[in-house]
C-alpha positions as MATLAB code, in Angstrom:
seq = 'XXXXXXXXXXXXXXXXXXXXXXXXXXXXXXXXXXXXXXXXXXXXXXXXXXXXXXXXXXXXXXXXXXXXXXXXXXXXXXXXXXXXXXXXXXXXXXXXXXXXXXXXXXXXXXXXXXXXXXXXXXXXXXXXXXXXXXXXXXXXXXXXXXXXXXXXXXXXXXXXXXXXXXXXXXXXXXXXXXXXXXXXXXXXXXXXXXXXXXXXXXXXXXXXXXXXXXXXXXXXXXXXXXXXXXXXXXXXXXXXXXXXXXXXXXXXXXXXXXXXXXXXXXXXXXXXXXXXXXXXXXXXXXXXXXXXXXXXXXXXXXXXXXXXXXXXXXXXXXXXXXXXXXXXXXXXXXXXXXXXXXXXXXXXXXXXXXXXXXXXXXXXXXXXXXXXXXXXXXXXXXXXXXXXXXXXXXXXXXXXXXXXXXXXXXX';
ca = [
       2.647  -61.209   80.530;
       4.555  -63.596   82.872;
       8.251  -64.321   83.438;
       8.663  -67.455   82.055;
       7.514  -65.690   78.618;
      10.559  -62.892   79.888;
      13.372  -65.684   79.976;
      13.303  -66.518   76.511;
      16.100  -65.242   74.441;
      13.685  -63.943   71.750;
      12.143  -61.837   74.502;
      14.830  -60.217   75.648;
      16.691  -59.696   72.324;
      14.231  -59.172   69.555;
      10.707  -58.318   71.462;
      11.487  -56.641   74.459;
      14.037  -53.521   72.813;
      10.857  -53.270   70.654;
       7.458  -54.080   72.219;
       8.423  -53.609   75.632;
       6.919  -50.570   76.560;
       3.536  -51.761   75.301;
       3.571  -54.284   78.625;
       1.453  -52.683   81.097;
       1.086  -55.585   83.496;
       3.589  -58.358   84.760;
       3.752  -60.822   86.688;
       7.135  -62.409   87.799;
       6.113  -64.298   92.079;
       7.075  -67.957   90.806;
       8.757  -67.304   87.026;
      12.158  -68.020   88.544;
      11.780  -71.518   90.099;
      13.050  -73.859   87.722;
      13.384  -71.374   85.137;
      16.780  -72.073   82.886;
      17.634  -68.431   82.463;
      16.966  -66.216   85.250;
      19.329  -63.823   84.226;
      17.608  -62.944   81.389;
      14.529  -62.004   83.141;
      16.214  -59.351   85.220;
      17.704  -58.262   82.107;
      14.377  -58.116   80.373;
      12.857  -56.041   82.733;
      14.685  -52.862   81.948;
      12.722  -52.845   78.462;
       9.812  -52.641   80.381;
       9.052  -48.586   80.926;
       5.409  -48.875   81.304;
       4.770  -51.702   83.540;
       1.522  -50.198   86.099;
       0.876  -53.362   87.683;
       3.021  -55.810   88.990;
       3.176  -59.315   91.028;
       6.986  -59.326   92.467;
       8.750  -62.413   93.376;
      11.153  -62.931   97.020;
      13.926  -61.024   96.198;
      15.961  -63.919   98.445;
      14.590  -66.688   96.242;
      15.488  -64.779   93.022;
      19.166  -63.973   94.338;
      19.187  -67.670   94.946;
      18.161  -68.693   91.445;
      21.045  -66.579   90.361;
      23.137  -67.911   92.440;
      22.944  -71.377   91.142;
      22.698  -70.255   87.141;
      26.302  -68.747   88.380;
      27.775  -71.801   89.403;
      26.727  -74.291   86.479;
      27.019  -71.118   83.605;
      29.475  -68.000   82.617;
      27.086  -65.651   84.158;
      28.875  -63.178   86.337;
      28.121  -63.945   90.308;
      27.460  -60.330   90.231;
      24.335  -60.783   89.273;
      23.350  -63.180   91.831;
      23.442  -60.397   94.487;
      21.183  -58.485   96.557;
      21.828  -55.386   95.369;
      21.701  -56.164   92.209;
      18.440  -58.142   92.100;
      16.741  -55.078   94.154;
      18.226  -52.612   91.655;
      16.430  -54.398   88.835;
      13.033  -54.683   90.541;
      13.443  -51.441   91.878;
      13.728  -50.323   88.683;
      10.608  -51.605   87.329;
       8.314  -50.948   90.585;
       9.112  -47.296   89.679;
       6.313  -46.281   87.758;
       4.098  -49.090   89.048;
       0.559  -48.502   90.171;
      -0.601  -51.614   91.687;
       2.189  -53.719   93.170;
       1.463  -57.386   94.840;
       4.409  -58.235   96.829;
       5.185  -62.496   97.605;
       4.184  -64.078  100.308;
       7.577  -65.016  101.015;
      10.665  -63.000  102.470;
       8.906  -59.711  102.416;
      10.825  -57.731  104.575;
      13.369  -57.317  102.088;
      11.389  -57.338   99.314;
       9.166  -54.454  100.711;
      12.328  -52.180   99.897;
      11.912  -51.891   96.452;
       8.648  -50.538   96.553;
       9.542  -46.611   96.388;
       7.424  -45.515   93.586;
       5.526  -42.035   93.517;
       2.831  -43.406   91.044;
       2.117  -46.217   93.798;
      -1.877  -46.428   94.587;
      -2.586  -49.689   95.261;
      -0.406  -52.090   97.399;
      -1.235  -55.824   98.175;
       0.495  -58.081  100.711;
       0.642  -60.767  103.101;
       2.775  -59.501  106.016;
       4.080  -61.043  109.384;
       4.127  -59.848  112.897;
       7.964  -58.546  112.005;
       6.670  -57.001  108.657;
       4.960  -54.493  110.192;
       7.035  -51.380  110.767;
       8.506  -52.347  107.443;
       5.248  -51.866  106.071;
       4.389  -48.823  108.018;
       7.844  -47.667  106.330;
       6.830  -48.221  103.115;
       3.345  -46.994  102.517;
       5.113  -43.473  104.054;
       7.562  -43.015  101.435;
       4.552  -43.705   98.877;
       2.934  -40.197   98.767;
       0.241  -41.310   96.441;
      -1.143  -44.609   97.620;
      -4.720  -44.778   98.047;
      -5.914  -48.682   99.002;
      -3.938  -50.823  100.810;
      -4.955  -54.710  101.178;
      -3.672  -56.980  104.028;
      -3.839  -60.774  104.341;
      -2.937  -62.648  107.292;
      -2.972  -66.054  107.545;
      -3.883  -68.373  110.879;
      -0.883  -68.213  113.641;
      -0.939  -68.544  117.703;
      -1.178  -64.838  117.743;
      -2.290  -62.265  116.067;
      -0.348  -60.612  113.451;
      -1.601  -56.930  114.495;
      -1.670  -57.074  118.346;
       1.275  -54.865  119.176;
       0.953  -52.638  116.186;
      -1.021  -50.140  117.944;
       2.525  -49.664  119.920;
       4.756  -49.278  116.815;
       6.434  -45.394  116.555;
       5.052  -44.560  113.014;
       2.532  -41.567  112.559;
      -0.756  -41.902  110.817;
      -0.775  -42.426  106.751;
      -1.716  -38.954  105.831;
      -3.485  -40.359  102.431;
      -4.717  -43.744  102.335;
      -8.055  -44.020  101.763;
      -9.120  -47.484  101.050;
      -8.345  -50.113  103.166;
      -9.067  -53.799  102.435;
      -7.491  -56.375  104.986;
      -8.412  -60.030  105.487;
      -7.532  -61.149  108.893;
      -7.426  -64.867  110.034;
      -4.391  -64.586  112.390;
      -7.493  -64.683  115.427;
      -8.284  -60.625  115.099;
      -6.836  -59.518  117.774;
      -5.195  -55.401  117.823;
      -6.531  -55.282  114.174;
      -9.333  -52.661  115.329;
      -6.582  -50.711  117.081;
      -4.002  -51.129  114.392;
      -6.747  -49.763  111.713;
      -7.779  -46.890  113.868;
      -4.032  -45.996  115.192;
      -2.587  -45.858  111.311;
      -5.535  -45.171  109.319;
      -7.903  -42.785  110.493;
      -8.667  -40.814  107.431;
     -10.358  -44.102  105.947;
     -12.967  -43.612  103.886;
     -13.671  -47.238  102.800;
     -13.405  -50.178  104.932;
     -13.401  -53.840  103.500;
     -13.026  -56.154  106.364;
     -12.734  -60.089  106.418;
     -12.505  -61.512  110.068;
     -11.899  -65.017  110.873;
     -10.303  -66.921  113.618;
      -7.695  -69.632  113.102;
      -6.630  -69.818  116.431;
      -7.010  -72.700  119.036;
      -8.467  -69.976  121.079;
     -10.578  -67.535  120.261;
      -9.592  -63.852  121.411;
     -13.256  -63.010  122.262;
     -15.583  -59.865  120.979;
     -13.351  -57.024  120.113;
     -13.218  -53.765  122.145;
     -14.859  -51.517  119.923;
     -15.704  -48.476  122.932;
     -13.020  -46.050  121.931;
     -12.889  -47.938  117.746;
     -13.739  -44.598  115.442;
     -13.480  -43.715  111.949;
     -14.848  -40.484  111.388;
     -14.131  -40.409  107.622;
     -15.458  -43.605  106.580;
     -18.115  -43.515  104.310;
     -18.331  -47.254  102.686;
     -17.787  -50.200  104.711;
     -18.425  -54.364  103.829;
     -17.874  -57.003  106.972;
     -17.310  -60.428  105.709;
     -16.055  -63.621  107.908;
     -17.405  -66.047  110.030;
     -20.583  -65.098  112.545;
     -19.231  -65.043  115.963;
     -16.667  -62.595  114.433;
     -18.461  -60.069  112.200;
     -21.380  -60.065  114.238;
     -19.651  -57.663  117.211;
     -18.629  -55.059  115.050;
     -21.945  -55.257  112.859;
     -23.490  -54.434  116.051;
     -21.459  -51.706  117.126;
     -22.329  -49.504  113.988;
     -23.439  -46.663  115.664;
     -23.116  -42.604  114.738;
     -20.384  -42.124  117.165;
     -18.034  -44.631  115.759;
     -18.876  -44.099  111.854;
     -19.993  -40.613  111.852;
     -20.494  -40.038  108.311;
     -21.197  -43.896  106.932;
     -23.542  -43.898  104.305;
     -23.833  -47.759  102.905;
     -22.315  -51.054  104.783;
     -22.578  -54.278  103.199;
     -22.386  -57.300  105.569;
     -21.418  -60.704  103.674;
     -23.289  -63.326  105.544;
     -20.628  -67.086  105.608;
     -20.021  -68.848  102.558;
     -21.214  -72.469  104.851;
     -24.628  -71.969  106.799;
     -25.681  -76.269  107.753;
     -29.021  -76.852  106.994;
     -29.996  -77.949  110.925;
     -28.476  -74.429  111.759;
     -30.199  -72.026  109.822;
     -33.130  -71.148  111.917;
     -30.886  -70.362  114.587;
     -28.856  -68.399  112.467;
     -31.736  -65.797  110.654;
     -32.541  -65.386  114.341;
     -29.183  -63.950  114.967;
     -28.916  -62.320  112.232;
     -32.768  -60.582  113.246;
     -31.322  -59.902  116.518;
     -28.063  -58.193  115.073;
     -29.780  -56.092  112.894;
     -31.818  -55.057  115.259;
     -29.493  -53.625  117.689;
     -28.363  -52.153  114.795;
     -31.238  -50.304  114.564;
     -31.458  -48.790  117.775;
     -28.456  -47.703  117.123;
     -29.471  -45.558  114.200;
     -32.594  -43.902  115.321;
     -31.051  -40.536  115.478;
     -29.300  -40.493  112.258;
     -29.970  -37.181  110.263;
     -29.907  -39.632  107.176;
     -30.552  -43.041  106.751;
     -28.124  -45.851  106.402;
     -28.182  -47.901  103.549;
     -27.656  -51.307  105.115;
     -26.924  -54.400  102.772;
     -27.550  -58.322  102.971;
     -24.534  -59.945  101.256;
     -25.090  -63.811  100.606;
     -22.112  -65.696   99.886;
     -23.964  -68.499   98.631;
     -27.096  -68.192   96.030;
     -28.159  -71.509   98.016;
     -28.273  -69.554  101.685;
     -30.169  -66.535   99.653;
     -32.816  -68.885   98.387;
     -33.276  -70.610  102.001;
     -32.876  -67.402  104.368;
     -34.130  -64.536  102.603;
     -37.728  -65.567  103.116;
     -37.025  -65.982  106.854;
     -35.324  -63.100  107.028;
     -38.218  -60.965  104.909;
     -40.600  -62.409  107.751;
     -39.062  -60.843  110.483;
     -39.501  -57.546  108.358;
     -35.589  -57.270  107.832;
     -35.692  -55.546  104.264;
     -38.597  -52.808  105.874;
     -37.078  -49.288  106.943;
     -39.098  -48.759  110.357;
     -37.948  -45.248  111.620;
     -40.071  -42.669  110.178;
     -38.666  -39.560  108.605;
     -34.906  -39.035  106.951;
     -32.852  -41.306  109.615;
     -33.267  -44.945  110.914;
     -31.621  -47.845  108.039;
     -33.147  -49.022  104.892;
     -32.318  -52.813  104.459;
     -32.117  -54.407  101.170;
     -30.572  -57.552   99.800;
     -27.537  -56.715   97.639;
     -28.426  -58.599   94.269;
     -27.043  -61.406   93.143;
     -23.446  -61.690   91.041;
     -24.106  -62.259   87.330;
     -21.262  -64.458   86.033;
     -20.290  -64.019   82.282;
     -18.716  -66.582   80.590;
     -18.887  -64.979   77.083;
     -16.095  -64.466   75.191;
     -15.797  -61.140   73.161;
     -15.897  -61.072   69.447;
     -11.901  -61.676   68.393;
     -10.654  -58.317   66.641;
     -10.741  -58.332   62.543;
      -7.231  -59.039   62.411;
      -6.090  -61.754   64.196;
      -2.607  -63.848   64.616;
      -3.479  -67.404   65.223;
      -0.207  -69.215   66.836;
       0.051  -72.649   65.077;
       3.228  -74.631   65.289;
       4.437  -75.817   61.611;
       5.755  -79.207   60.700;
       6.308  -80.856   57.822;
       8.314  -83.459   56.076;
      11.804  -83.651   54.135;
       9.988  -83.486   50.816;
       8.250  -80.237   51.945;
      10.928  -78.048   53.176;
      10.602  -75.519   50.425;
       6.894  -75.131   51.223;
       7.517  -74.482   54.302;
      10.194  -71.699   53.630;
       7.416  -70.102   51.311;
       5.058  -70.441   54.340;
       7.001  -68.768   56.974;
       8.037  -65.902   54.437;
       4.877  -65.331   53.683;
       3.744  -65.511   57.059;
       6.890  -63.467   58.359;
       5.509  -60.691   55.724;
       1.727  -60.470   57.114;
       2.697  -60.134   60.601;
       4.901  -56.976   59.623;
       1.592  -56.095   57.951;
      -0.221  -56.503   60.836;
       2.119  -54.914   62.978;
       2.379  -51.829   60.941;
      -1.507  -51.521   60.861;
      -1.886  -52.565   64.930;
       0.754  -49.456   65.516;
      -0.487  -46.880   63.502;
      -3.796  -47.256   65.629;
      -2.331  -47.803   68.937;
      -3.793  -51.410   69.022;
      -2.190  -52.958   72.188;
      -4.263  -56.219   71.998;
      -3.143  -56.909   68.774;
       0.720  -56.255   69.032;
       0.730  -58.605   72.373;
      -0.806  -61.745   70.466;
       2.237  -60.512   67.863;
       4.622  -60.311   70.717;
       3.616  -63.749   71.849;
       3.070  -65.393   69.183;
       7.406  -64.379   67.648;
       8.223  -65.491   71.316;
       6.987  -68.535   70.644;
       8.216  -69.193   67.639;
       4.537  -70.225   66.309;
       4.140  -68.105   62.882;
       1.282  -69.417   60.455;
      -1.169  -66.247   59.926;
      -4.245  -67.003   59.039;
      -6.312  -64.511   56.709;
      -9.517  -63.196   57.926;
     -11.727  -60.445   55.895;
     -12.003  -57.214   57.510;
];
């Protein structure tokens, strides 16, 4: 469900007293800009008990849609204020499971993320966000996976975290963080805040007019990690690919490394070479290991599989050469299989269908919408006596709006 579906006054008078607790996920980032009613959304969302997941909006930008609704309306300039916006999202973040804060004015919007049931948090976070988000994820005792996204900038968004006065996160176990702010203090940051990892998803790419160079990876350790995928450009994955040794991932069973989405045709010799001579080091690096690492070939493209798996297959990359338990077992991780099927629709079905007719026909049309009116209570007695929340959301939707004519189907 979105916002713009919240700001309706059907919603939040007739549907949401009602249906609301049957709304599981939400998603409000851009519903206020240019939406008529913003009140009513804010309104709306105390109907909504049961909301797990969750895309929030700037709490700033919100304040300031109020704001202006205030001045050209009767609503009270109350509601157009901080506290009263972060009371209302606060509210509905409390039970939330997976929250996705905006891009946006996070700093403030970070504070209403207090929930207990938190496990999954997604954001995009400045240089300045970061003790705010070190705040956070402390006062959420059961969050589990935590995703980062930086974007491209002069510096890098992490390089004086390692510096920042906030203890380790005592819980987190999943971390996912895509870094193109030029990489620099994210190895620190991880290992500094996060050292109880035990999966490690890790997108590396430099924005910056200058690159930072290789990291340091001689005193980088995670000895929890079990699972860990390295994505991102060549000349930045390829350092820490090659620094996967026993001392610094102890008890890693399976890594994934996701080769670029662009390899240019002239370049790809050169670049299975590297790749040969990466995994290689790699290697020697496992010689010792009491088991073997399961060691995975990613291709972002199916068109780079096609042309460099062969190559890579010649230089004996998908062989496991160390005798006995230890040593790495290479493989190719299979390619995605995209679905575009569409399930069967369930045996009762509300078809939205707007209804117009002439002068002459008004009295049909009364008959129509009674009769209509009458089989969705049908259907929404039958949907609730067996917990169907599929059905009672095309219901929901469909009342909101206003687009009535049922259409029969056999069961």
């Amino acid at each position: 469900m979105t916002g713009r579906q919240c700001s309706e006054p059907i919603f939040l008078f007739a549907i949401a007293p009602q249906y609301g607790h049957l709304v599981e996920e939400l998603d409000i980032e851009f519903c206020f800009e240019g939406c008529s009613n913003p009140i009513n959304i804010l309104l709306g969302l105390a109907y909504l008990p049961s909301v797990r997941k969750i895309t929030l909006p700037s709490m700033a930008f919100v304040s300031e849609q109020l704001a202006e609704q205030a001045r050209v309306s009767n609503s009270p300039v109350e509601a157009a204020s901080p506290a009263f916006v972060a009371s209302a999202l606060r509210r509905l973040t409390q039970h939330a499971e997976h929250v996705t804060m905006p891009l946006d004015d996070l700093g403030a919007t970070l504070s209403c993320v207090r929930g207990a049931g938190l496990t999954r948090l997604e954001l995009m976070p400045a240089k300045t966000d970061l003790p705010g988000l070190l705040e956070t994820i402390h006062t959420c005792p059961t969050i589990r996976t935590l995703k980062i996204t930086t974007y491209g900038s002069k510096s890098s968004v992490f390089e004086n975290a390692a510096s920042l006065p906030y203890p380790p996160h005592p819980t987190l176990h999943r971390l996912e963080i895509v870094d193109q702010s030029g990489g620099g203090g994210l190895h620190d940051f991880v290992c500094r805040f996060f050292p109880n990892l035990e999966e490690l998803e890790i997108y590396i790419r430099s924005n910056t007019l200058e690159t930072t160079g290789p990291p340091d990876l001689r005193h980088f350790a995670l000895p929890r990690i079990q699972q860990l995928r390295v994505s991102g450009s060549l000349t930045c994955s390829t350092p820490l690919v090659r620094h996967i040794s026993p001392s610094i991932f102890p008890a890693l069973q399976t890594c994934t490394w996701v080769l670029p989405y662009i390899i240019p045709p002239l370049s790809r010799a050169a670049f299975a070479a590297e790749v040969v001579d990466t995994i290689g080091h790699l290697r020697d690096h496992q010689a010792n290991r009491a088991v073997p690492l399961h060691f995975k070939i990613d291709f972002a493209r199916e068109e780079d599989r096609a042309n460099l798996q062969p190559m890579l297959e010649a230089h004996g990359i998908t062989k496991n050469i160390e005798p006995g338990g230890g040593g790495v077992v290479i493989s190719f991780e299979p390619a995605l299989r995209i679905d575009n099927g569409f399930s069967d629709p369930p045996d009762q079905i509300l078809i939205p269908e707007l209804c117009r007719t002439d002068e002459d026909q008004v009295e049909d049309l009364g008959n129509i919408i009674t009769t209509s009116l009458d089989r969705i209570r049908d259907l929404k007695d039958a949907a609730v006596a067996v917990k169907d929340r599929f059905q009672i959301s095309r219901i929901a939707q469909a009342l909101q709006e206003a687009e009535w004519l049922c259409v029969e189907r056999k069961c």
